[in-house]
C-alpha positions as a printed Julia matrix, in Angstrom:
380×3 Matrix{Float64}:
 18.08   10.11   -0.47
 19.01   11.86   -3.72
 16.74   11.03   -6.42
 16.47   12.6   -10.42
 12.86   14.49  -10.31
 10.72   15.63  -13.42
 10.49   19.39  -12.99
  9.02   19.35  -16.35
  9.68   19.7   -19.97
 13.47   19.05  -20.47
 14.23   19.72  -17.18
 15.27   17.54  -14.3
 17.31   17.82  -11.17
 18.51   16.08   -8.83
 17.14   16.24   -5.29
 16.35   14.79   -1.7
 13.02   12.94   -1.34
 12.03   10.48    0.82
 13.99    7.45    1.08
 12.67    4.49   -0.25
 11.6     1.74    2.27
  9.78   -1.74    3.17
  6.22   -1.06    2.76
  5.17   -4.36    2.29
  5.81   -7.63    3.99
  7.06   -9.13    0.2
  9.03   -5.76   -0.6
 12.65   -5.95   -0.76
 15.02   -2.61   -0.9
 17.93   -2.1    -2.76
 21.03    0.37   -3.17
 21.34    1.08   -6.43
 24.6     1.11   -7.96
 24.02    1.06  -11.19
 20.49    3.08  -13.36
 20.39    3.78  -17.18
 19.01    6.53  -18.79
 16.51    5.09  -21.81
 15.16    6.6   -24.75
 11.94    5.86  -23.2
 13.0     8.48  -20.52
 13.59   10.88  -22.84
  9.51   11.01  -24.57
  8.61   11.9   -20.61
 11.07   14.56  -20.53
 10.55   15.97  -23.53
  6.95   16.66  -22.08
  5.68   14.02  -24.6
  3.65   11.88  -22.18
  1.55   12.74  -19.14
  4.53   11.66  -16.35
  3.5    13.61  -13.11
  6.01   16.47  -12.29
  8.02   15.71   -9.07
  8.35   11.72   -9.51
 11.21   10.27  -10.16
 12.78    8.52  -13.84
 14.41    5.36  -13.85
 13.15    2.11  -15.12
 16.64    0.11  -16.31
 18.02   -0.33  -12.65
 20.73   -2.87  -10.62
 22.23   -3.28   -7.03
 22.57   -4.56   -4.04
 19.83   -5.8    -1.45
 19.87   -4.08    1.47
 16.94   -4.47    3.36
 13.9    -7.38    2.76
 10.44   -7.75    4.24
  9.4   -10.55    6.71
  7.64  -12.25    3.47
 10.53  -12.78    1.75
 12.08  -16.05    1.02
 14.16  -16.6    -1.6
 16.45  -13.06   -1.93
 18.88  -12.29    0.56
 20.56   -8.78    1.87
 24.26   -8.41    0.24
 23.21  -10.55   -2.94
 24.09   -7.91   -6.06
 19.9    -8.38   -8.28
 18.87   -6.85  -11.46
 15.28   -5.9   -11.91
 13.26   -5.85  -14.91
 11.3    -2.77  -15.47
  7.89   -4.21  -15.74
  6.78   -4.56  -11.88
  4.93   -7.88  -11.88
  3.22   -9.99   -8.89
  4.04  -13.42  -10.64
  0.5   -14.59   -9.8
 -2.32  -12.73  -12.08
 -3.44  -14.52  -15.13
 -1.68  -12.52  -17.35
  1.82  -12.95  -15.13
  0.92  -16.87  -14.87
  0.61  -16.96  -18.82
  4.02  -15.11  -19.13
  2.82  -11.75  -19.53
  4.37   -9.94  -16.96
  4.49   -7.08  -18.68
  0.87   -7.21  -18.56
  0.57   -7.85  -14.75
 -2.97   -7.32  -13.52
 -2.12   -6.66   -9.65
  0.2    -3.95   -9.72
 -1.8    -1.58  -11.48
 -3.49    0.51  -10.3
 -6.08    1.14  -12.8
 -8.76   -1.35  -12.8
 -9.11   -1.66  -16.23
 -5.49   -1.6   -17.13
 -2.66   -4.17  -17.39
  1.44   -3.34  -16.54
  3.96   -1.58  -14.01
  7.17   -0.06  -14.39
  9.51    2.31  -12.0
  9.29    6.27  -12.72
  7.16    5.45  -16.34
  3.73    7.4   -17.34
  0.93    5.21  -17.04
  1.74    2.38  -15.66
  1.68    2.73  -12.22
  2.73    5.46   -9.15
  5.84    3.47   -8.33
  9.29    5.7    -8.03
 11.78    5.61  -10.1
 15.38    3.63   -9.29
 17.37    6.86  -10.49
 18.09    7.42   -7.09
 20.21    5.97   -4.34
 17.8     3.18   -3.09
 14.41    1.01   -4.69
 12.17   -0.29   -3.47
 11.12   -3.59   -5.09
  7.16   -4.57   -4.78
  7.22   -8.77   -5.3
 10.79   -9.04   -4.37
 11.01  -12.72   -4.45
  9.34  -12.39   -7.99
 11.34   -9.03   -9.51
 14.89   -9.55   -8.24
 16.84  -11.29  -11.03
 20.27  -12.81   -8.61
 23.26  -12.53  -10.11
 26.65  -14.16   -9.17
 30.2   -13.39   -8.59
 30.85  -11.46  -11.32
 27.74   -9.11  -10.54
 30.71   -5.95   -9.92
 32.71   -6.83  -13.12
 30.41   -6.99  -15.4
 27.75   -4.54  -13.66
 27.31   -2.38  -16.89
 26.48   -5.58  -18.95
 23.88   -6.68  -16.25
 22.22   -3.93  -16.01
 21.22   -4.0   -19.91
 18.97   -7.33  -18.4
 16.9    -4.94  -16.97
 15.35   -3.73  -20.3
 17.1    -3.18  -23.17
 19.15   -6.25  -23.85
 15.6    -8.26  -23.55
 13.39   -5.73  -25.12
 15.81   -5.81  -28.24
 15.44   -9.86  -28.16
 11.72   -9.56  -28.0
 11.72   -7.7   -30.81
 13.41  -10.39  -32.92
 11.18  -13.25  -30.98
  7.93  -11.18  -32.27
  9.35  -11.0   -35.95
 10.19  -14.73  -35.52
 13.69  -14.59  -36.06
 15.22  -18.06  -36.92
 18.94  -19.45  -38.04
 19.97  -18.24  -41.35
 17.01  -15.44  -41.78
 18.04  -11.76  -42.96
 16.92   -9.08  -40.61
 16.43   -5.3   -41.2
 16.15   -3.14  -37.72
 15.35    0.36  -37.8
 16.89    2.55  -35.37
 20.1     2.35  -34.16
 19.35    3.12  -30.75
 20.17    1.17  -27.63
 17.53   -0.7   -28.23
 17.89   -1.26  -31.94
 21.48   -2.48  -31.19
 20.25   -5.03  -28.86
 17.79   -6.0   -31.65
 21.15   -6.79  -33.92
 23.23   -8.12  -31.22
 20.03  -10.57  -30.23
 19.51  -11.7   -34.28
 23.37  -12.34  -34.52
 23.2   -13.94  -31.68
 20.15  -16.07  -33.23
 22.25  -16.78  -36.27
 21.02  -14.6   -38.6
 22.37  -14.46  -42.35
 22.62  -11.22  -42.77
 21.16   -8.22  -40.49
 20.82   -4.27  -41.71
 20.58   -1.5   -38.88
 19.01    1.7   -39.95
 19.72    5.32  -39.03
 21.35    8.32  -39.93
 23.62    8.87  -36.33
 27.47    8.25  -37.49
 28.17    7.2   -33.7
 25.08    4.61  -33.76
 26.06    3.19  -37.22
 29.34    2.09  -36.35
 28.46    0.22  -32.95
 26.29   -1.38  -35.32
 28.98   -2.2   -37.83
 31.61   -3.17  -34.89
 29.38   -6.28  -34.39
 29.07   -7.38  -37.97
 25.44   -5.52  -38.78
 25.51   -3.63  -42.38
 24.69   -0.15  -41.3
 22.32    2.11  -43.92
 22.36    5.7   -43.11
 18.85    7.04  -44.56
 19.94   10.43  -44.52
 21.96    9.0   -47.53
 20.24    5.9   -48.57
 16.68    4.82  -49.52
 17.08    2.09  -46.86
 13.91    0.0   -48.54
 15.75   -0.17  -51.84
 18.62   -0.86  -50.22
 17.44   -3.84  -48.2
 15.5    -4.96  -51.83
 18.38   -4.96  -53.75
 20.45   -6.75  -51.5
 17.89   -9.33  -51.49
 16.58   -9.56  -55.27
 13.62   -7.61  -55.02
 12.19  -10.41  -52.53
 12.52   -8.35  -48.73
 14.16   -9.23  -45.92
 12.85  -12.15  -43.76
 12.57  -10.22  -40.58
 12.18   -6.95  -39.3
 12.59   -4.95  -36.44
 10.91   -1.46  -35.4
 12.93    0.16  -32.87
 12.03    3.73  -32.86
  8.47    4.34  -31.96
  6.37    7.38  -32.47
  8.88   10.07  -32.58
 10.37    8.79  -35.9
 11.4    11.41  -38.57
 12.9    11.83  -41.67
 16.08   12.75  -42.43
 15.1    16.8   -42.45
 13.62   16.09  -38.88
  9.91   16.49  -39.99
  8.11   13.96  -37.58
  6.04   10.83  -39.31
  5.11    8.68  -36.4
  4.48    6.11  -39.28
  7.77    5.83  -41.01
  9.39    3.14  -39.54
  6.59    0.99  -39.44
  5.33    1.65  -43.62
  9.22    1.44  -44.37
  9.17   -1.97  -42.55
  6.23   -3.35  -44.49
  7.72   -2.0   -47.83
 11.6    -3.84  -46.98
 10.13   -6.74  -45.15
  9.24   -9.9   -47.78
  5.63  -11.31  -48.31
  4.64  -13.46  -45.11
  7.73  -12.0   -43.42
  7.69  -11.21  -39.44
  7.83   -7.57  -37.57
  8.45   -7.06  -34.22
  7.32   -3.72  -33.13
  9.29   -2.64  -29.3
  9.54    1.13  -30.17
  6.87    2.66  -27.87
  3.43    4.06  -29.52
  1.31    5.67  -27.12
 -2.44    6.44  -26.96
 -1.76    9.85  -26.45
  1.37   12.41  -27.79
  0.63   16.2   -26.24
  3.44   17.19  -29.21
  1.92   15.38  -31.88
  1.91   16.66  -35.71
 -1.86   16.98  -35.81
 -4.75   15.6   -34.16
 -4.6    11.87  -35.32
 -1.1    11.8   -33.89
 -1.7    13.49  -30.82
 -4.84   10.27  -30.38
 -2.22    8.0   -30.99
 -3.67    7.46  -34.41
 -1.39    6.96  -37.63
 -1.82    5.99  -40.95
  0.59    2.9   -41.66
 -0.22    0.5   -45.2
 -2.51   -1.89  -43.92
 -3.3    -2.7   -47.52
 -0.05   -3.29  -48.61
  0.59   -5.12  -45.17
 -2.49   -7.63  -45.43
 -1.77   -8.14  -49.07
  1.82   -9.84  -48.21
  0.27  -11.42  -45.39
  3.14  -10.44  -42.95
  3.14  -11.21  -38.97
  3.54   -8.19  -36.76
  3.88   -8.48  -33.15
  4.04   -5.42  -30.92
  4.3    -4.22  -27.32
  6.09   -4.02  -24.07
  9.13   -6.5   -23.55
  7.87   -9.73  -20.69
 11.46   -9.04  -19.58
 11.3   -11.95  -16.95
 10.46  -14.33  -19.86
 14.16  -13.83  -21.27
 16.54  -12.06  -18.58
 17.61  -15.32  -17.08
 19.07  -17.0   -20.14
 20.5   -13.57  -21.35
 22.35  -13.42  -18.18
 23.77  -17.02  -18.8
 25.06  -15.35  -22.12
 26.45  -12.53  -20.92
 27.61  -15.09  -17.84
 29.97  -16.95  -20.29
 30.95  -13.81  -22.62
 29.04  -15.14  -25.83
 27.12  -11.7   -25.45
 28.79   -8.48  -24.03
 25.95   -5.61  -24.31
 27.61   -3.07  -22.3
 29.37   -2.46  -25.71
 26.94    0.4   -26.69
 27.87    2.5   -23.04
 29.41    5.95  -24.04
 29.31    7.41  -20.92
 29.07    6.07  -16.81
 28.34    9.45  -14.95
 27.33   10.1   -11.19
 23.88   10.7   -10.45
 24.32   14.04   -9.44
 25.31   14.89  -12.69
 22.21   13.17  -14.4
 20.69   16.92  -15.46
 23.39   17.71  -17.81
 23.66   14.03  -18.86
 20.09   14.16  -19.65
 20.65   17.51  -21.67
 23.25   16.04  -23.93
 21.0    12.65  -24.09
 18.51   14.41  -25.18
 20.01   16.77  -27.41
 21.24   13.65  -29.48
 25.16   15.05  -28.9
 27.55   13.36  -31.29
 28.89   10.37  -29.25
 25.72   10.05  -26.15
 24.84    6.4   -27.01
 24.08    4.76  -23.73
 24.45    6.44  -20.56
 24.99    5.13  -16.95
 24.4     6.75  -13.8
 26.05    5.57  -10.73
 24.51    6.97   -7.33
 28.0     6.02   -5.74
């Protein structure tokens, strides 16, 4: 089968490898028809993580069952399933407890907790940017999805991390009806983060980030877009509030944050957050820190060390929650949204592009090219 492969630093190409097949009696195997590149893809291209050249990307995958093991029950070949990117067994005590982004059985090291398709660290599973998956847990990691599965495939596929990665961020910062919400980054992800506090019935919600493109998806579903390139976005968000701070935040950006100049400060986001967010205020953190960045500024950075206000922070006593998205905790009711039309998150796609173009895709992806918000490849 044809399959995107890490060749190394901002380079990938699409080749055969093996095809993907029943290993197990609970696997199930799937043709995908639908993969997303994420900005999580792009830190393991960039050569900013320890991902293994030769494996294959592809965590935000969709399609149809093909092919299922003797152990499985409830999924059936020809039903169209979505598949959150944490690989979980359903059965651990961290899956039991709803933490299947934590899963204790599928990885591999002892000491460690989560799996994922085609991700450093967490795991040697393949990637689904490629024309089949196969799915460890089947019964457990195939989301079904009904007779709309074609029509709306590019909203669906947003179930398998971003739309409920952007939701956990607002569930960490404790979004509620009426709060105001400030997100930063204006990524995929960061747009889910608005789209999931509108959706909450939030007052008023600000979307930070300097990309023209990014700002106005933001703005075309009612979010007040602050380019900091233009804008001290914390004195922004104070003013609009009286000095008090928004009631929620929302870090969507992670390590590779920078300022406007591009001069990296993997703590940015997070000190601007506890400078706009109010005194006992909530912050959900979803943009990915690591515990180790080859390309980092200097040698607390590359430790996955950084120097955020934890004075400041303790002093206004705010909540921060941080981590990997439990994606299974929230994909089902997000699909019932998305099921109805009260949520359509394939708004943010810019571009649907055949996997054996994925190499150039990646390139202008990466490159941040005017326009490159969200980017589909379809194997078929």
């Amino acid at each position: 089968m044809k399959a995107v492969v890490y060749k190394g630093p901002n380079e990938v190409n699409v080749e055969e490898v093996p095809d993907a097949t029943i290993e197990r009696p609970t696997d199930v195997l799937v043709r995908i028809t639908a993969t997303n590149i994420c900005g999580s893809d792009l830190h393991m291209y960039e050569g900013r993580t320890n991902f293994e050249t030769g494996r294959t990307f592809g965590h935000e995958n969709m399609g149809e069952v093909i092919e299922i093991g003797n152990g499985v029950d409830k999924v059936k070949v020809g039903e169209r399933v979505v598949l959150p990117f944490n690989i979980s067994c359903g059965f651990c005590k961290n899956c039991e407890r709803g933490f299947t982004n934590y899963c204790m059985t599928t990885q591999s090291d002892p000491v460690g907790a989560g799996a994922a398709y085609g991700f450093a660290g967490m795991g040697p599973y393949p990637g689904g940017q490629a024309q089949m998956l196969r799915v460890p847990y089947g019964d457990n990691n195939c989301l079904r999805l009904g007779e709309d599965a074609i029509e709306k495939q590019n909203d669906y596929v947003m179930l398998s991390d971003i739309f409920p990665t952007g939701y956990h961020a607002t569930e960490m910062a404790g979004v509620i009806p009426g709060d105001t919400v400030v997100i930063y980054g204006a990524g995929p992800v960061g747009l889910m983060a608005a789209l999931s506090a509108t959706i909450k019935g939030a007052s008023k919600v600000w979307v930070v980030d300097r990309r023209p493109d990014r700002l106005a998806l933001a703005e075309q579903i009612g979010a007040i877009p602050i380019d900091d390139s233009k804008t001290d976005p914390v004195q922004f968000v104070l003013d609009q509030t009286k000095g008090i701070g928004a009631d929620r935040g929302c870090e969507c950006v992670g390590y590779q944050a920078h300022d406007p100049q591009g001069t990296e400060d993997p703590a940015m986001t997070l000190n601007r957050l506890i400078r706009s967010v109010r005194i006992t205020g909530g912050i959900g953190v979803v943009g990915v820190f690591l515990p180790a960045d080859p390309g980092g500024i200097d040698e607390n950075a590359k430790q996955g060390k950084i120097a955020i206000d934890y004075g400041q922070q303790w002093l206004k006593g705010q909540n921060i929650g941080s981590g990997q998205c439990p994606v299974k905790k929230y994909n089902r009711q997000l699909r019932e949204l998305i099921a109805v039309g009260k949520a359509k998150p394939s708004w943010i796609v810019s571009h649907e592009i055949p996997l054996s173009d994925a190499a150039d895709a990646y390139k202008n992806f990466g490159d941040r090219t005017d326009g490159w918000t969200k980017v589909i490849l379809k194997p078929e």
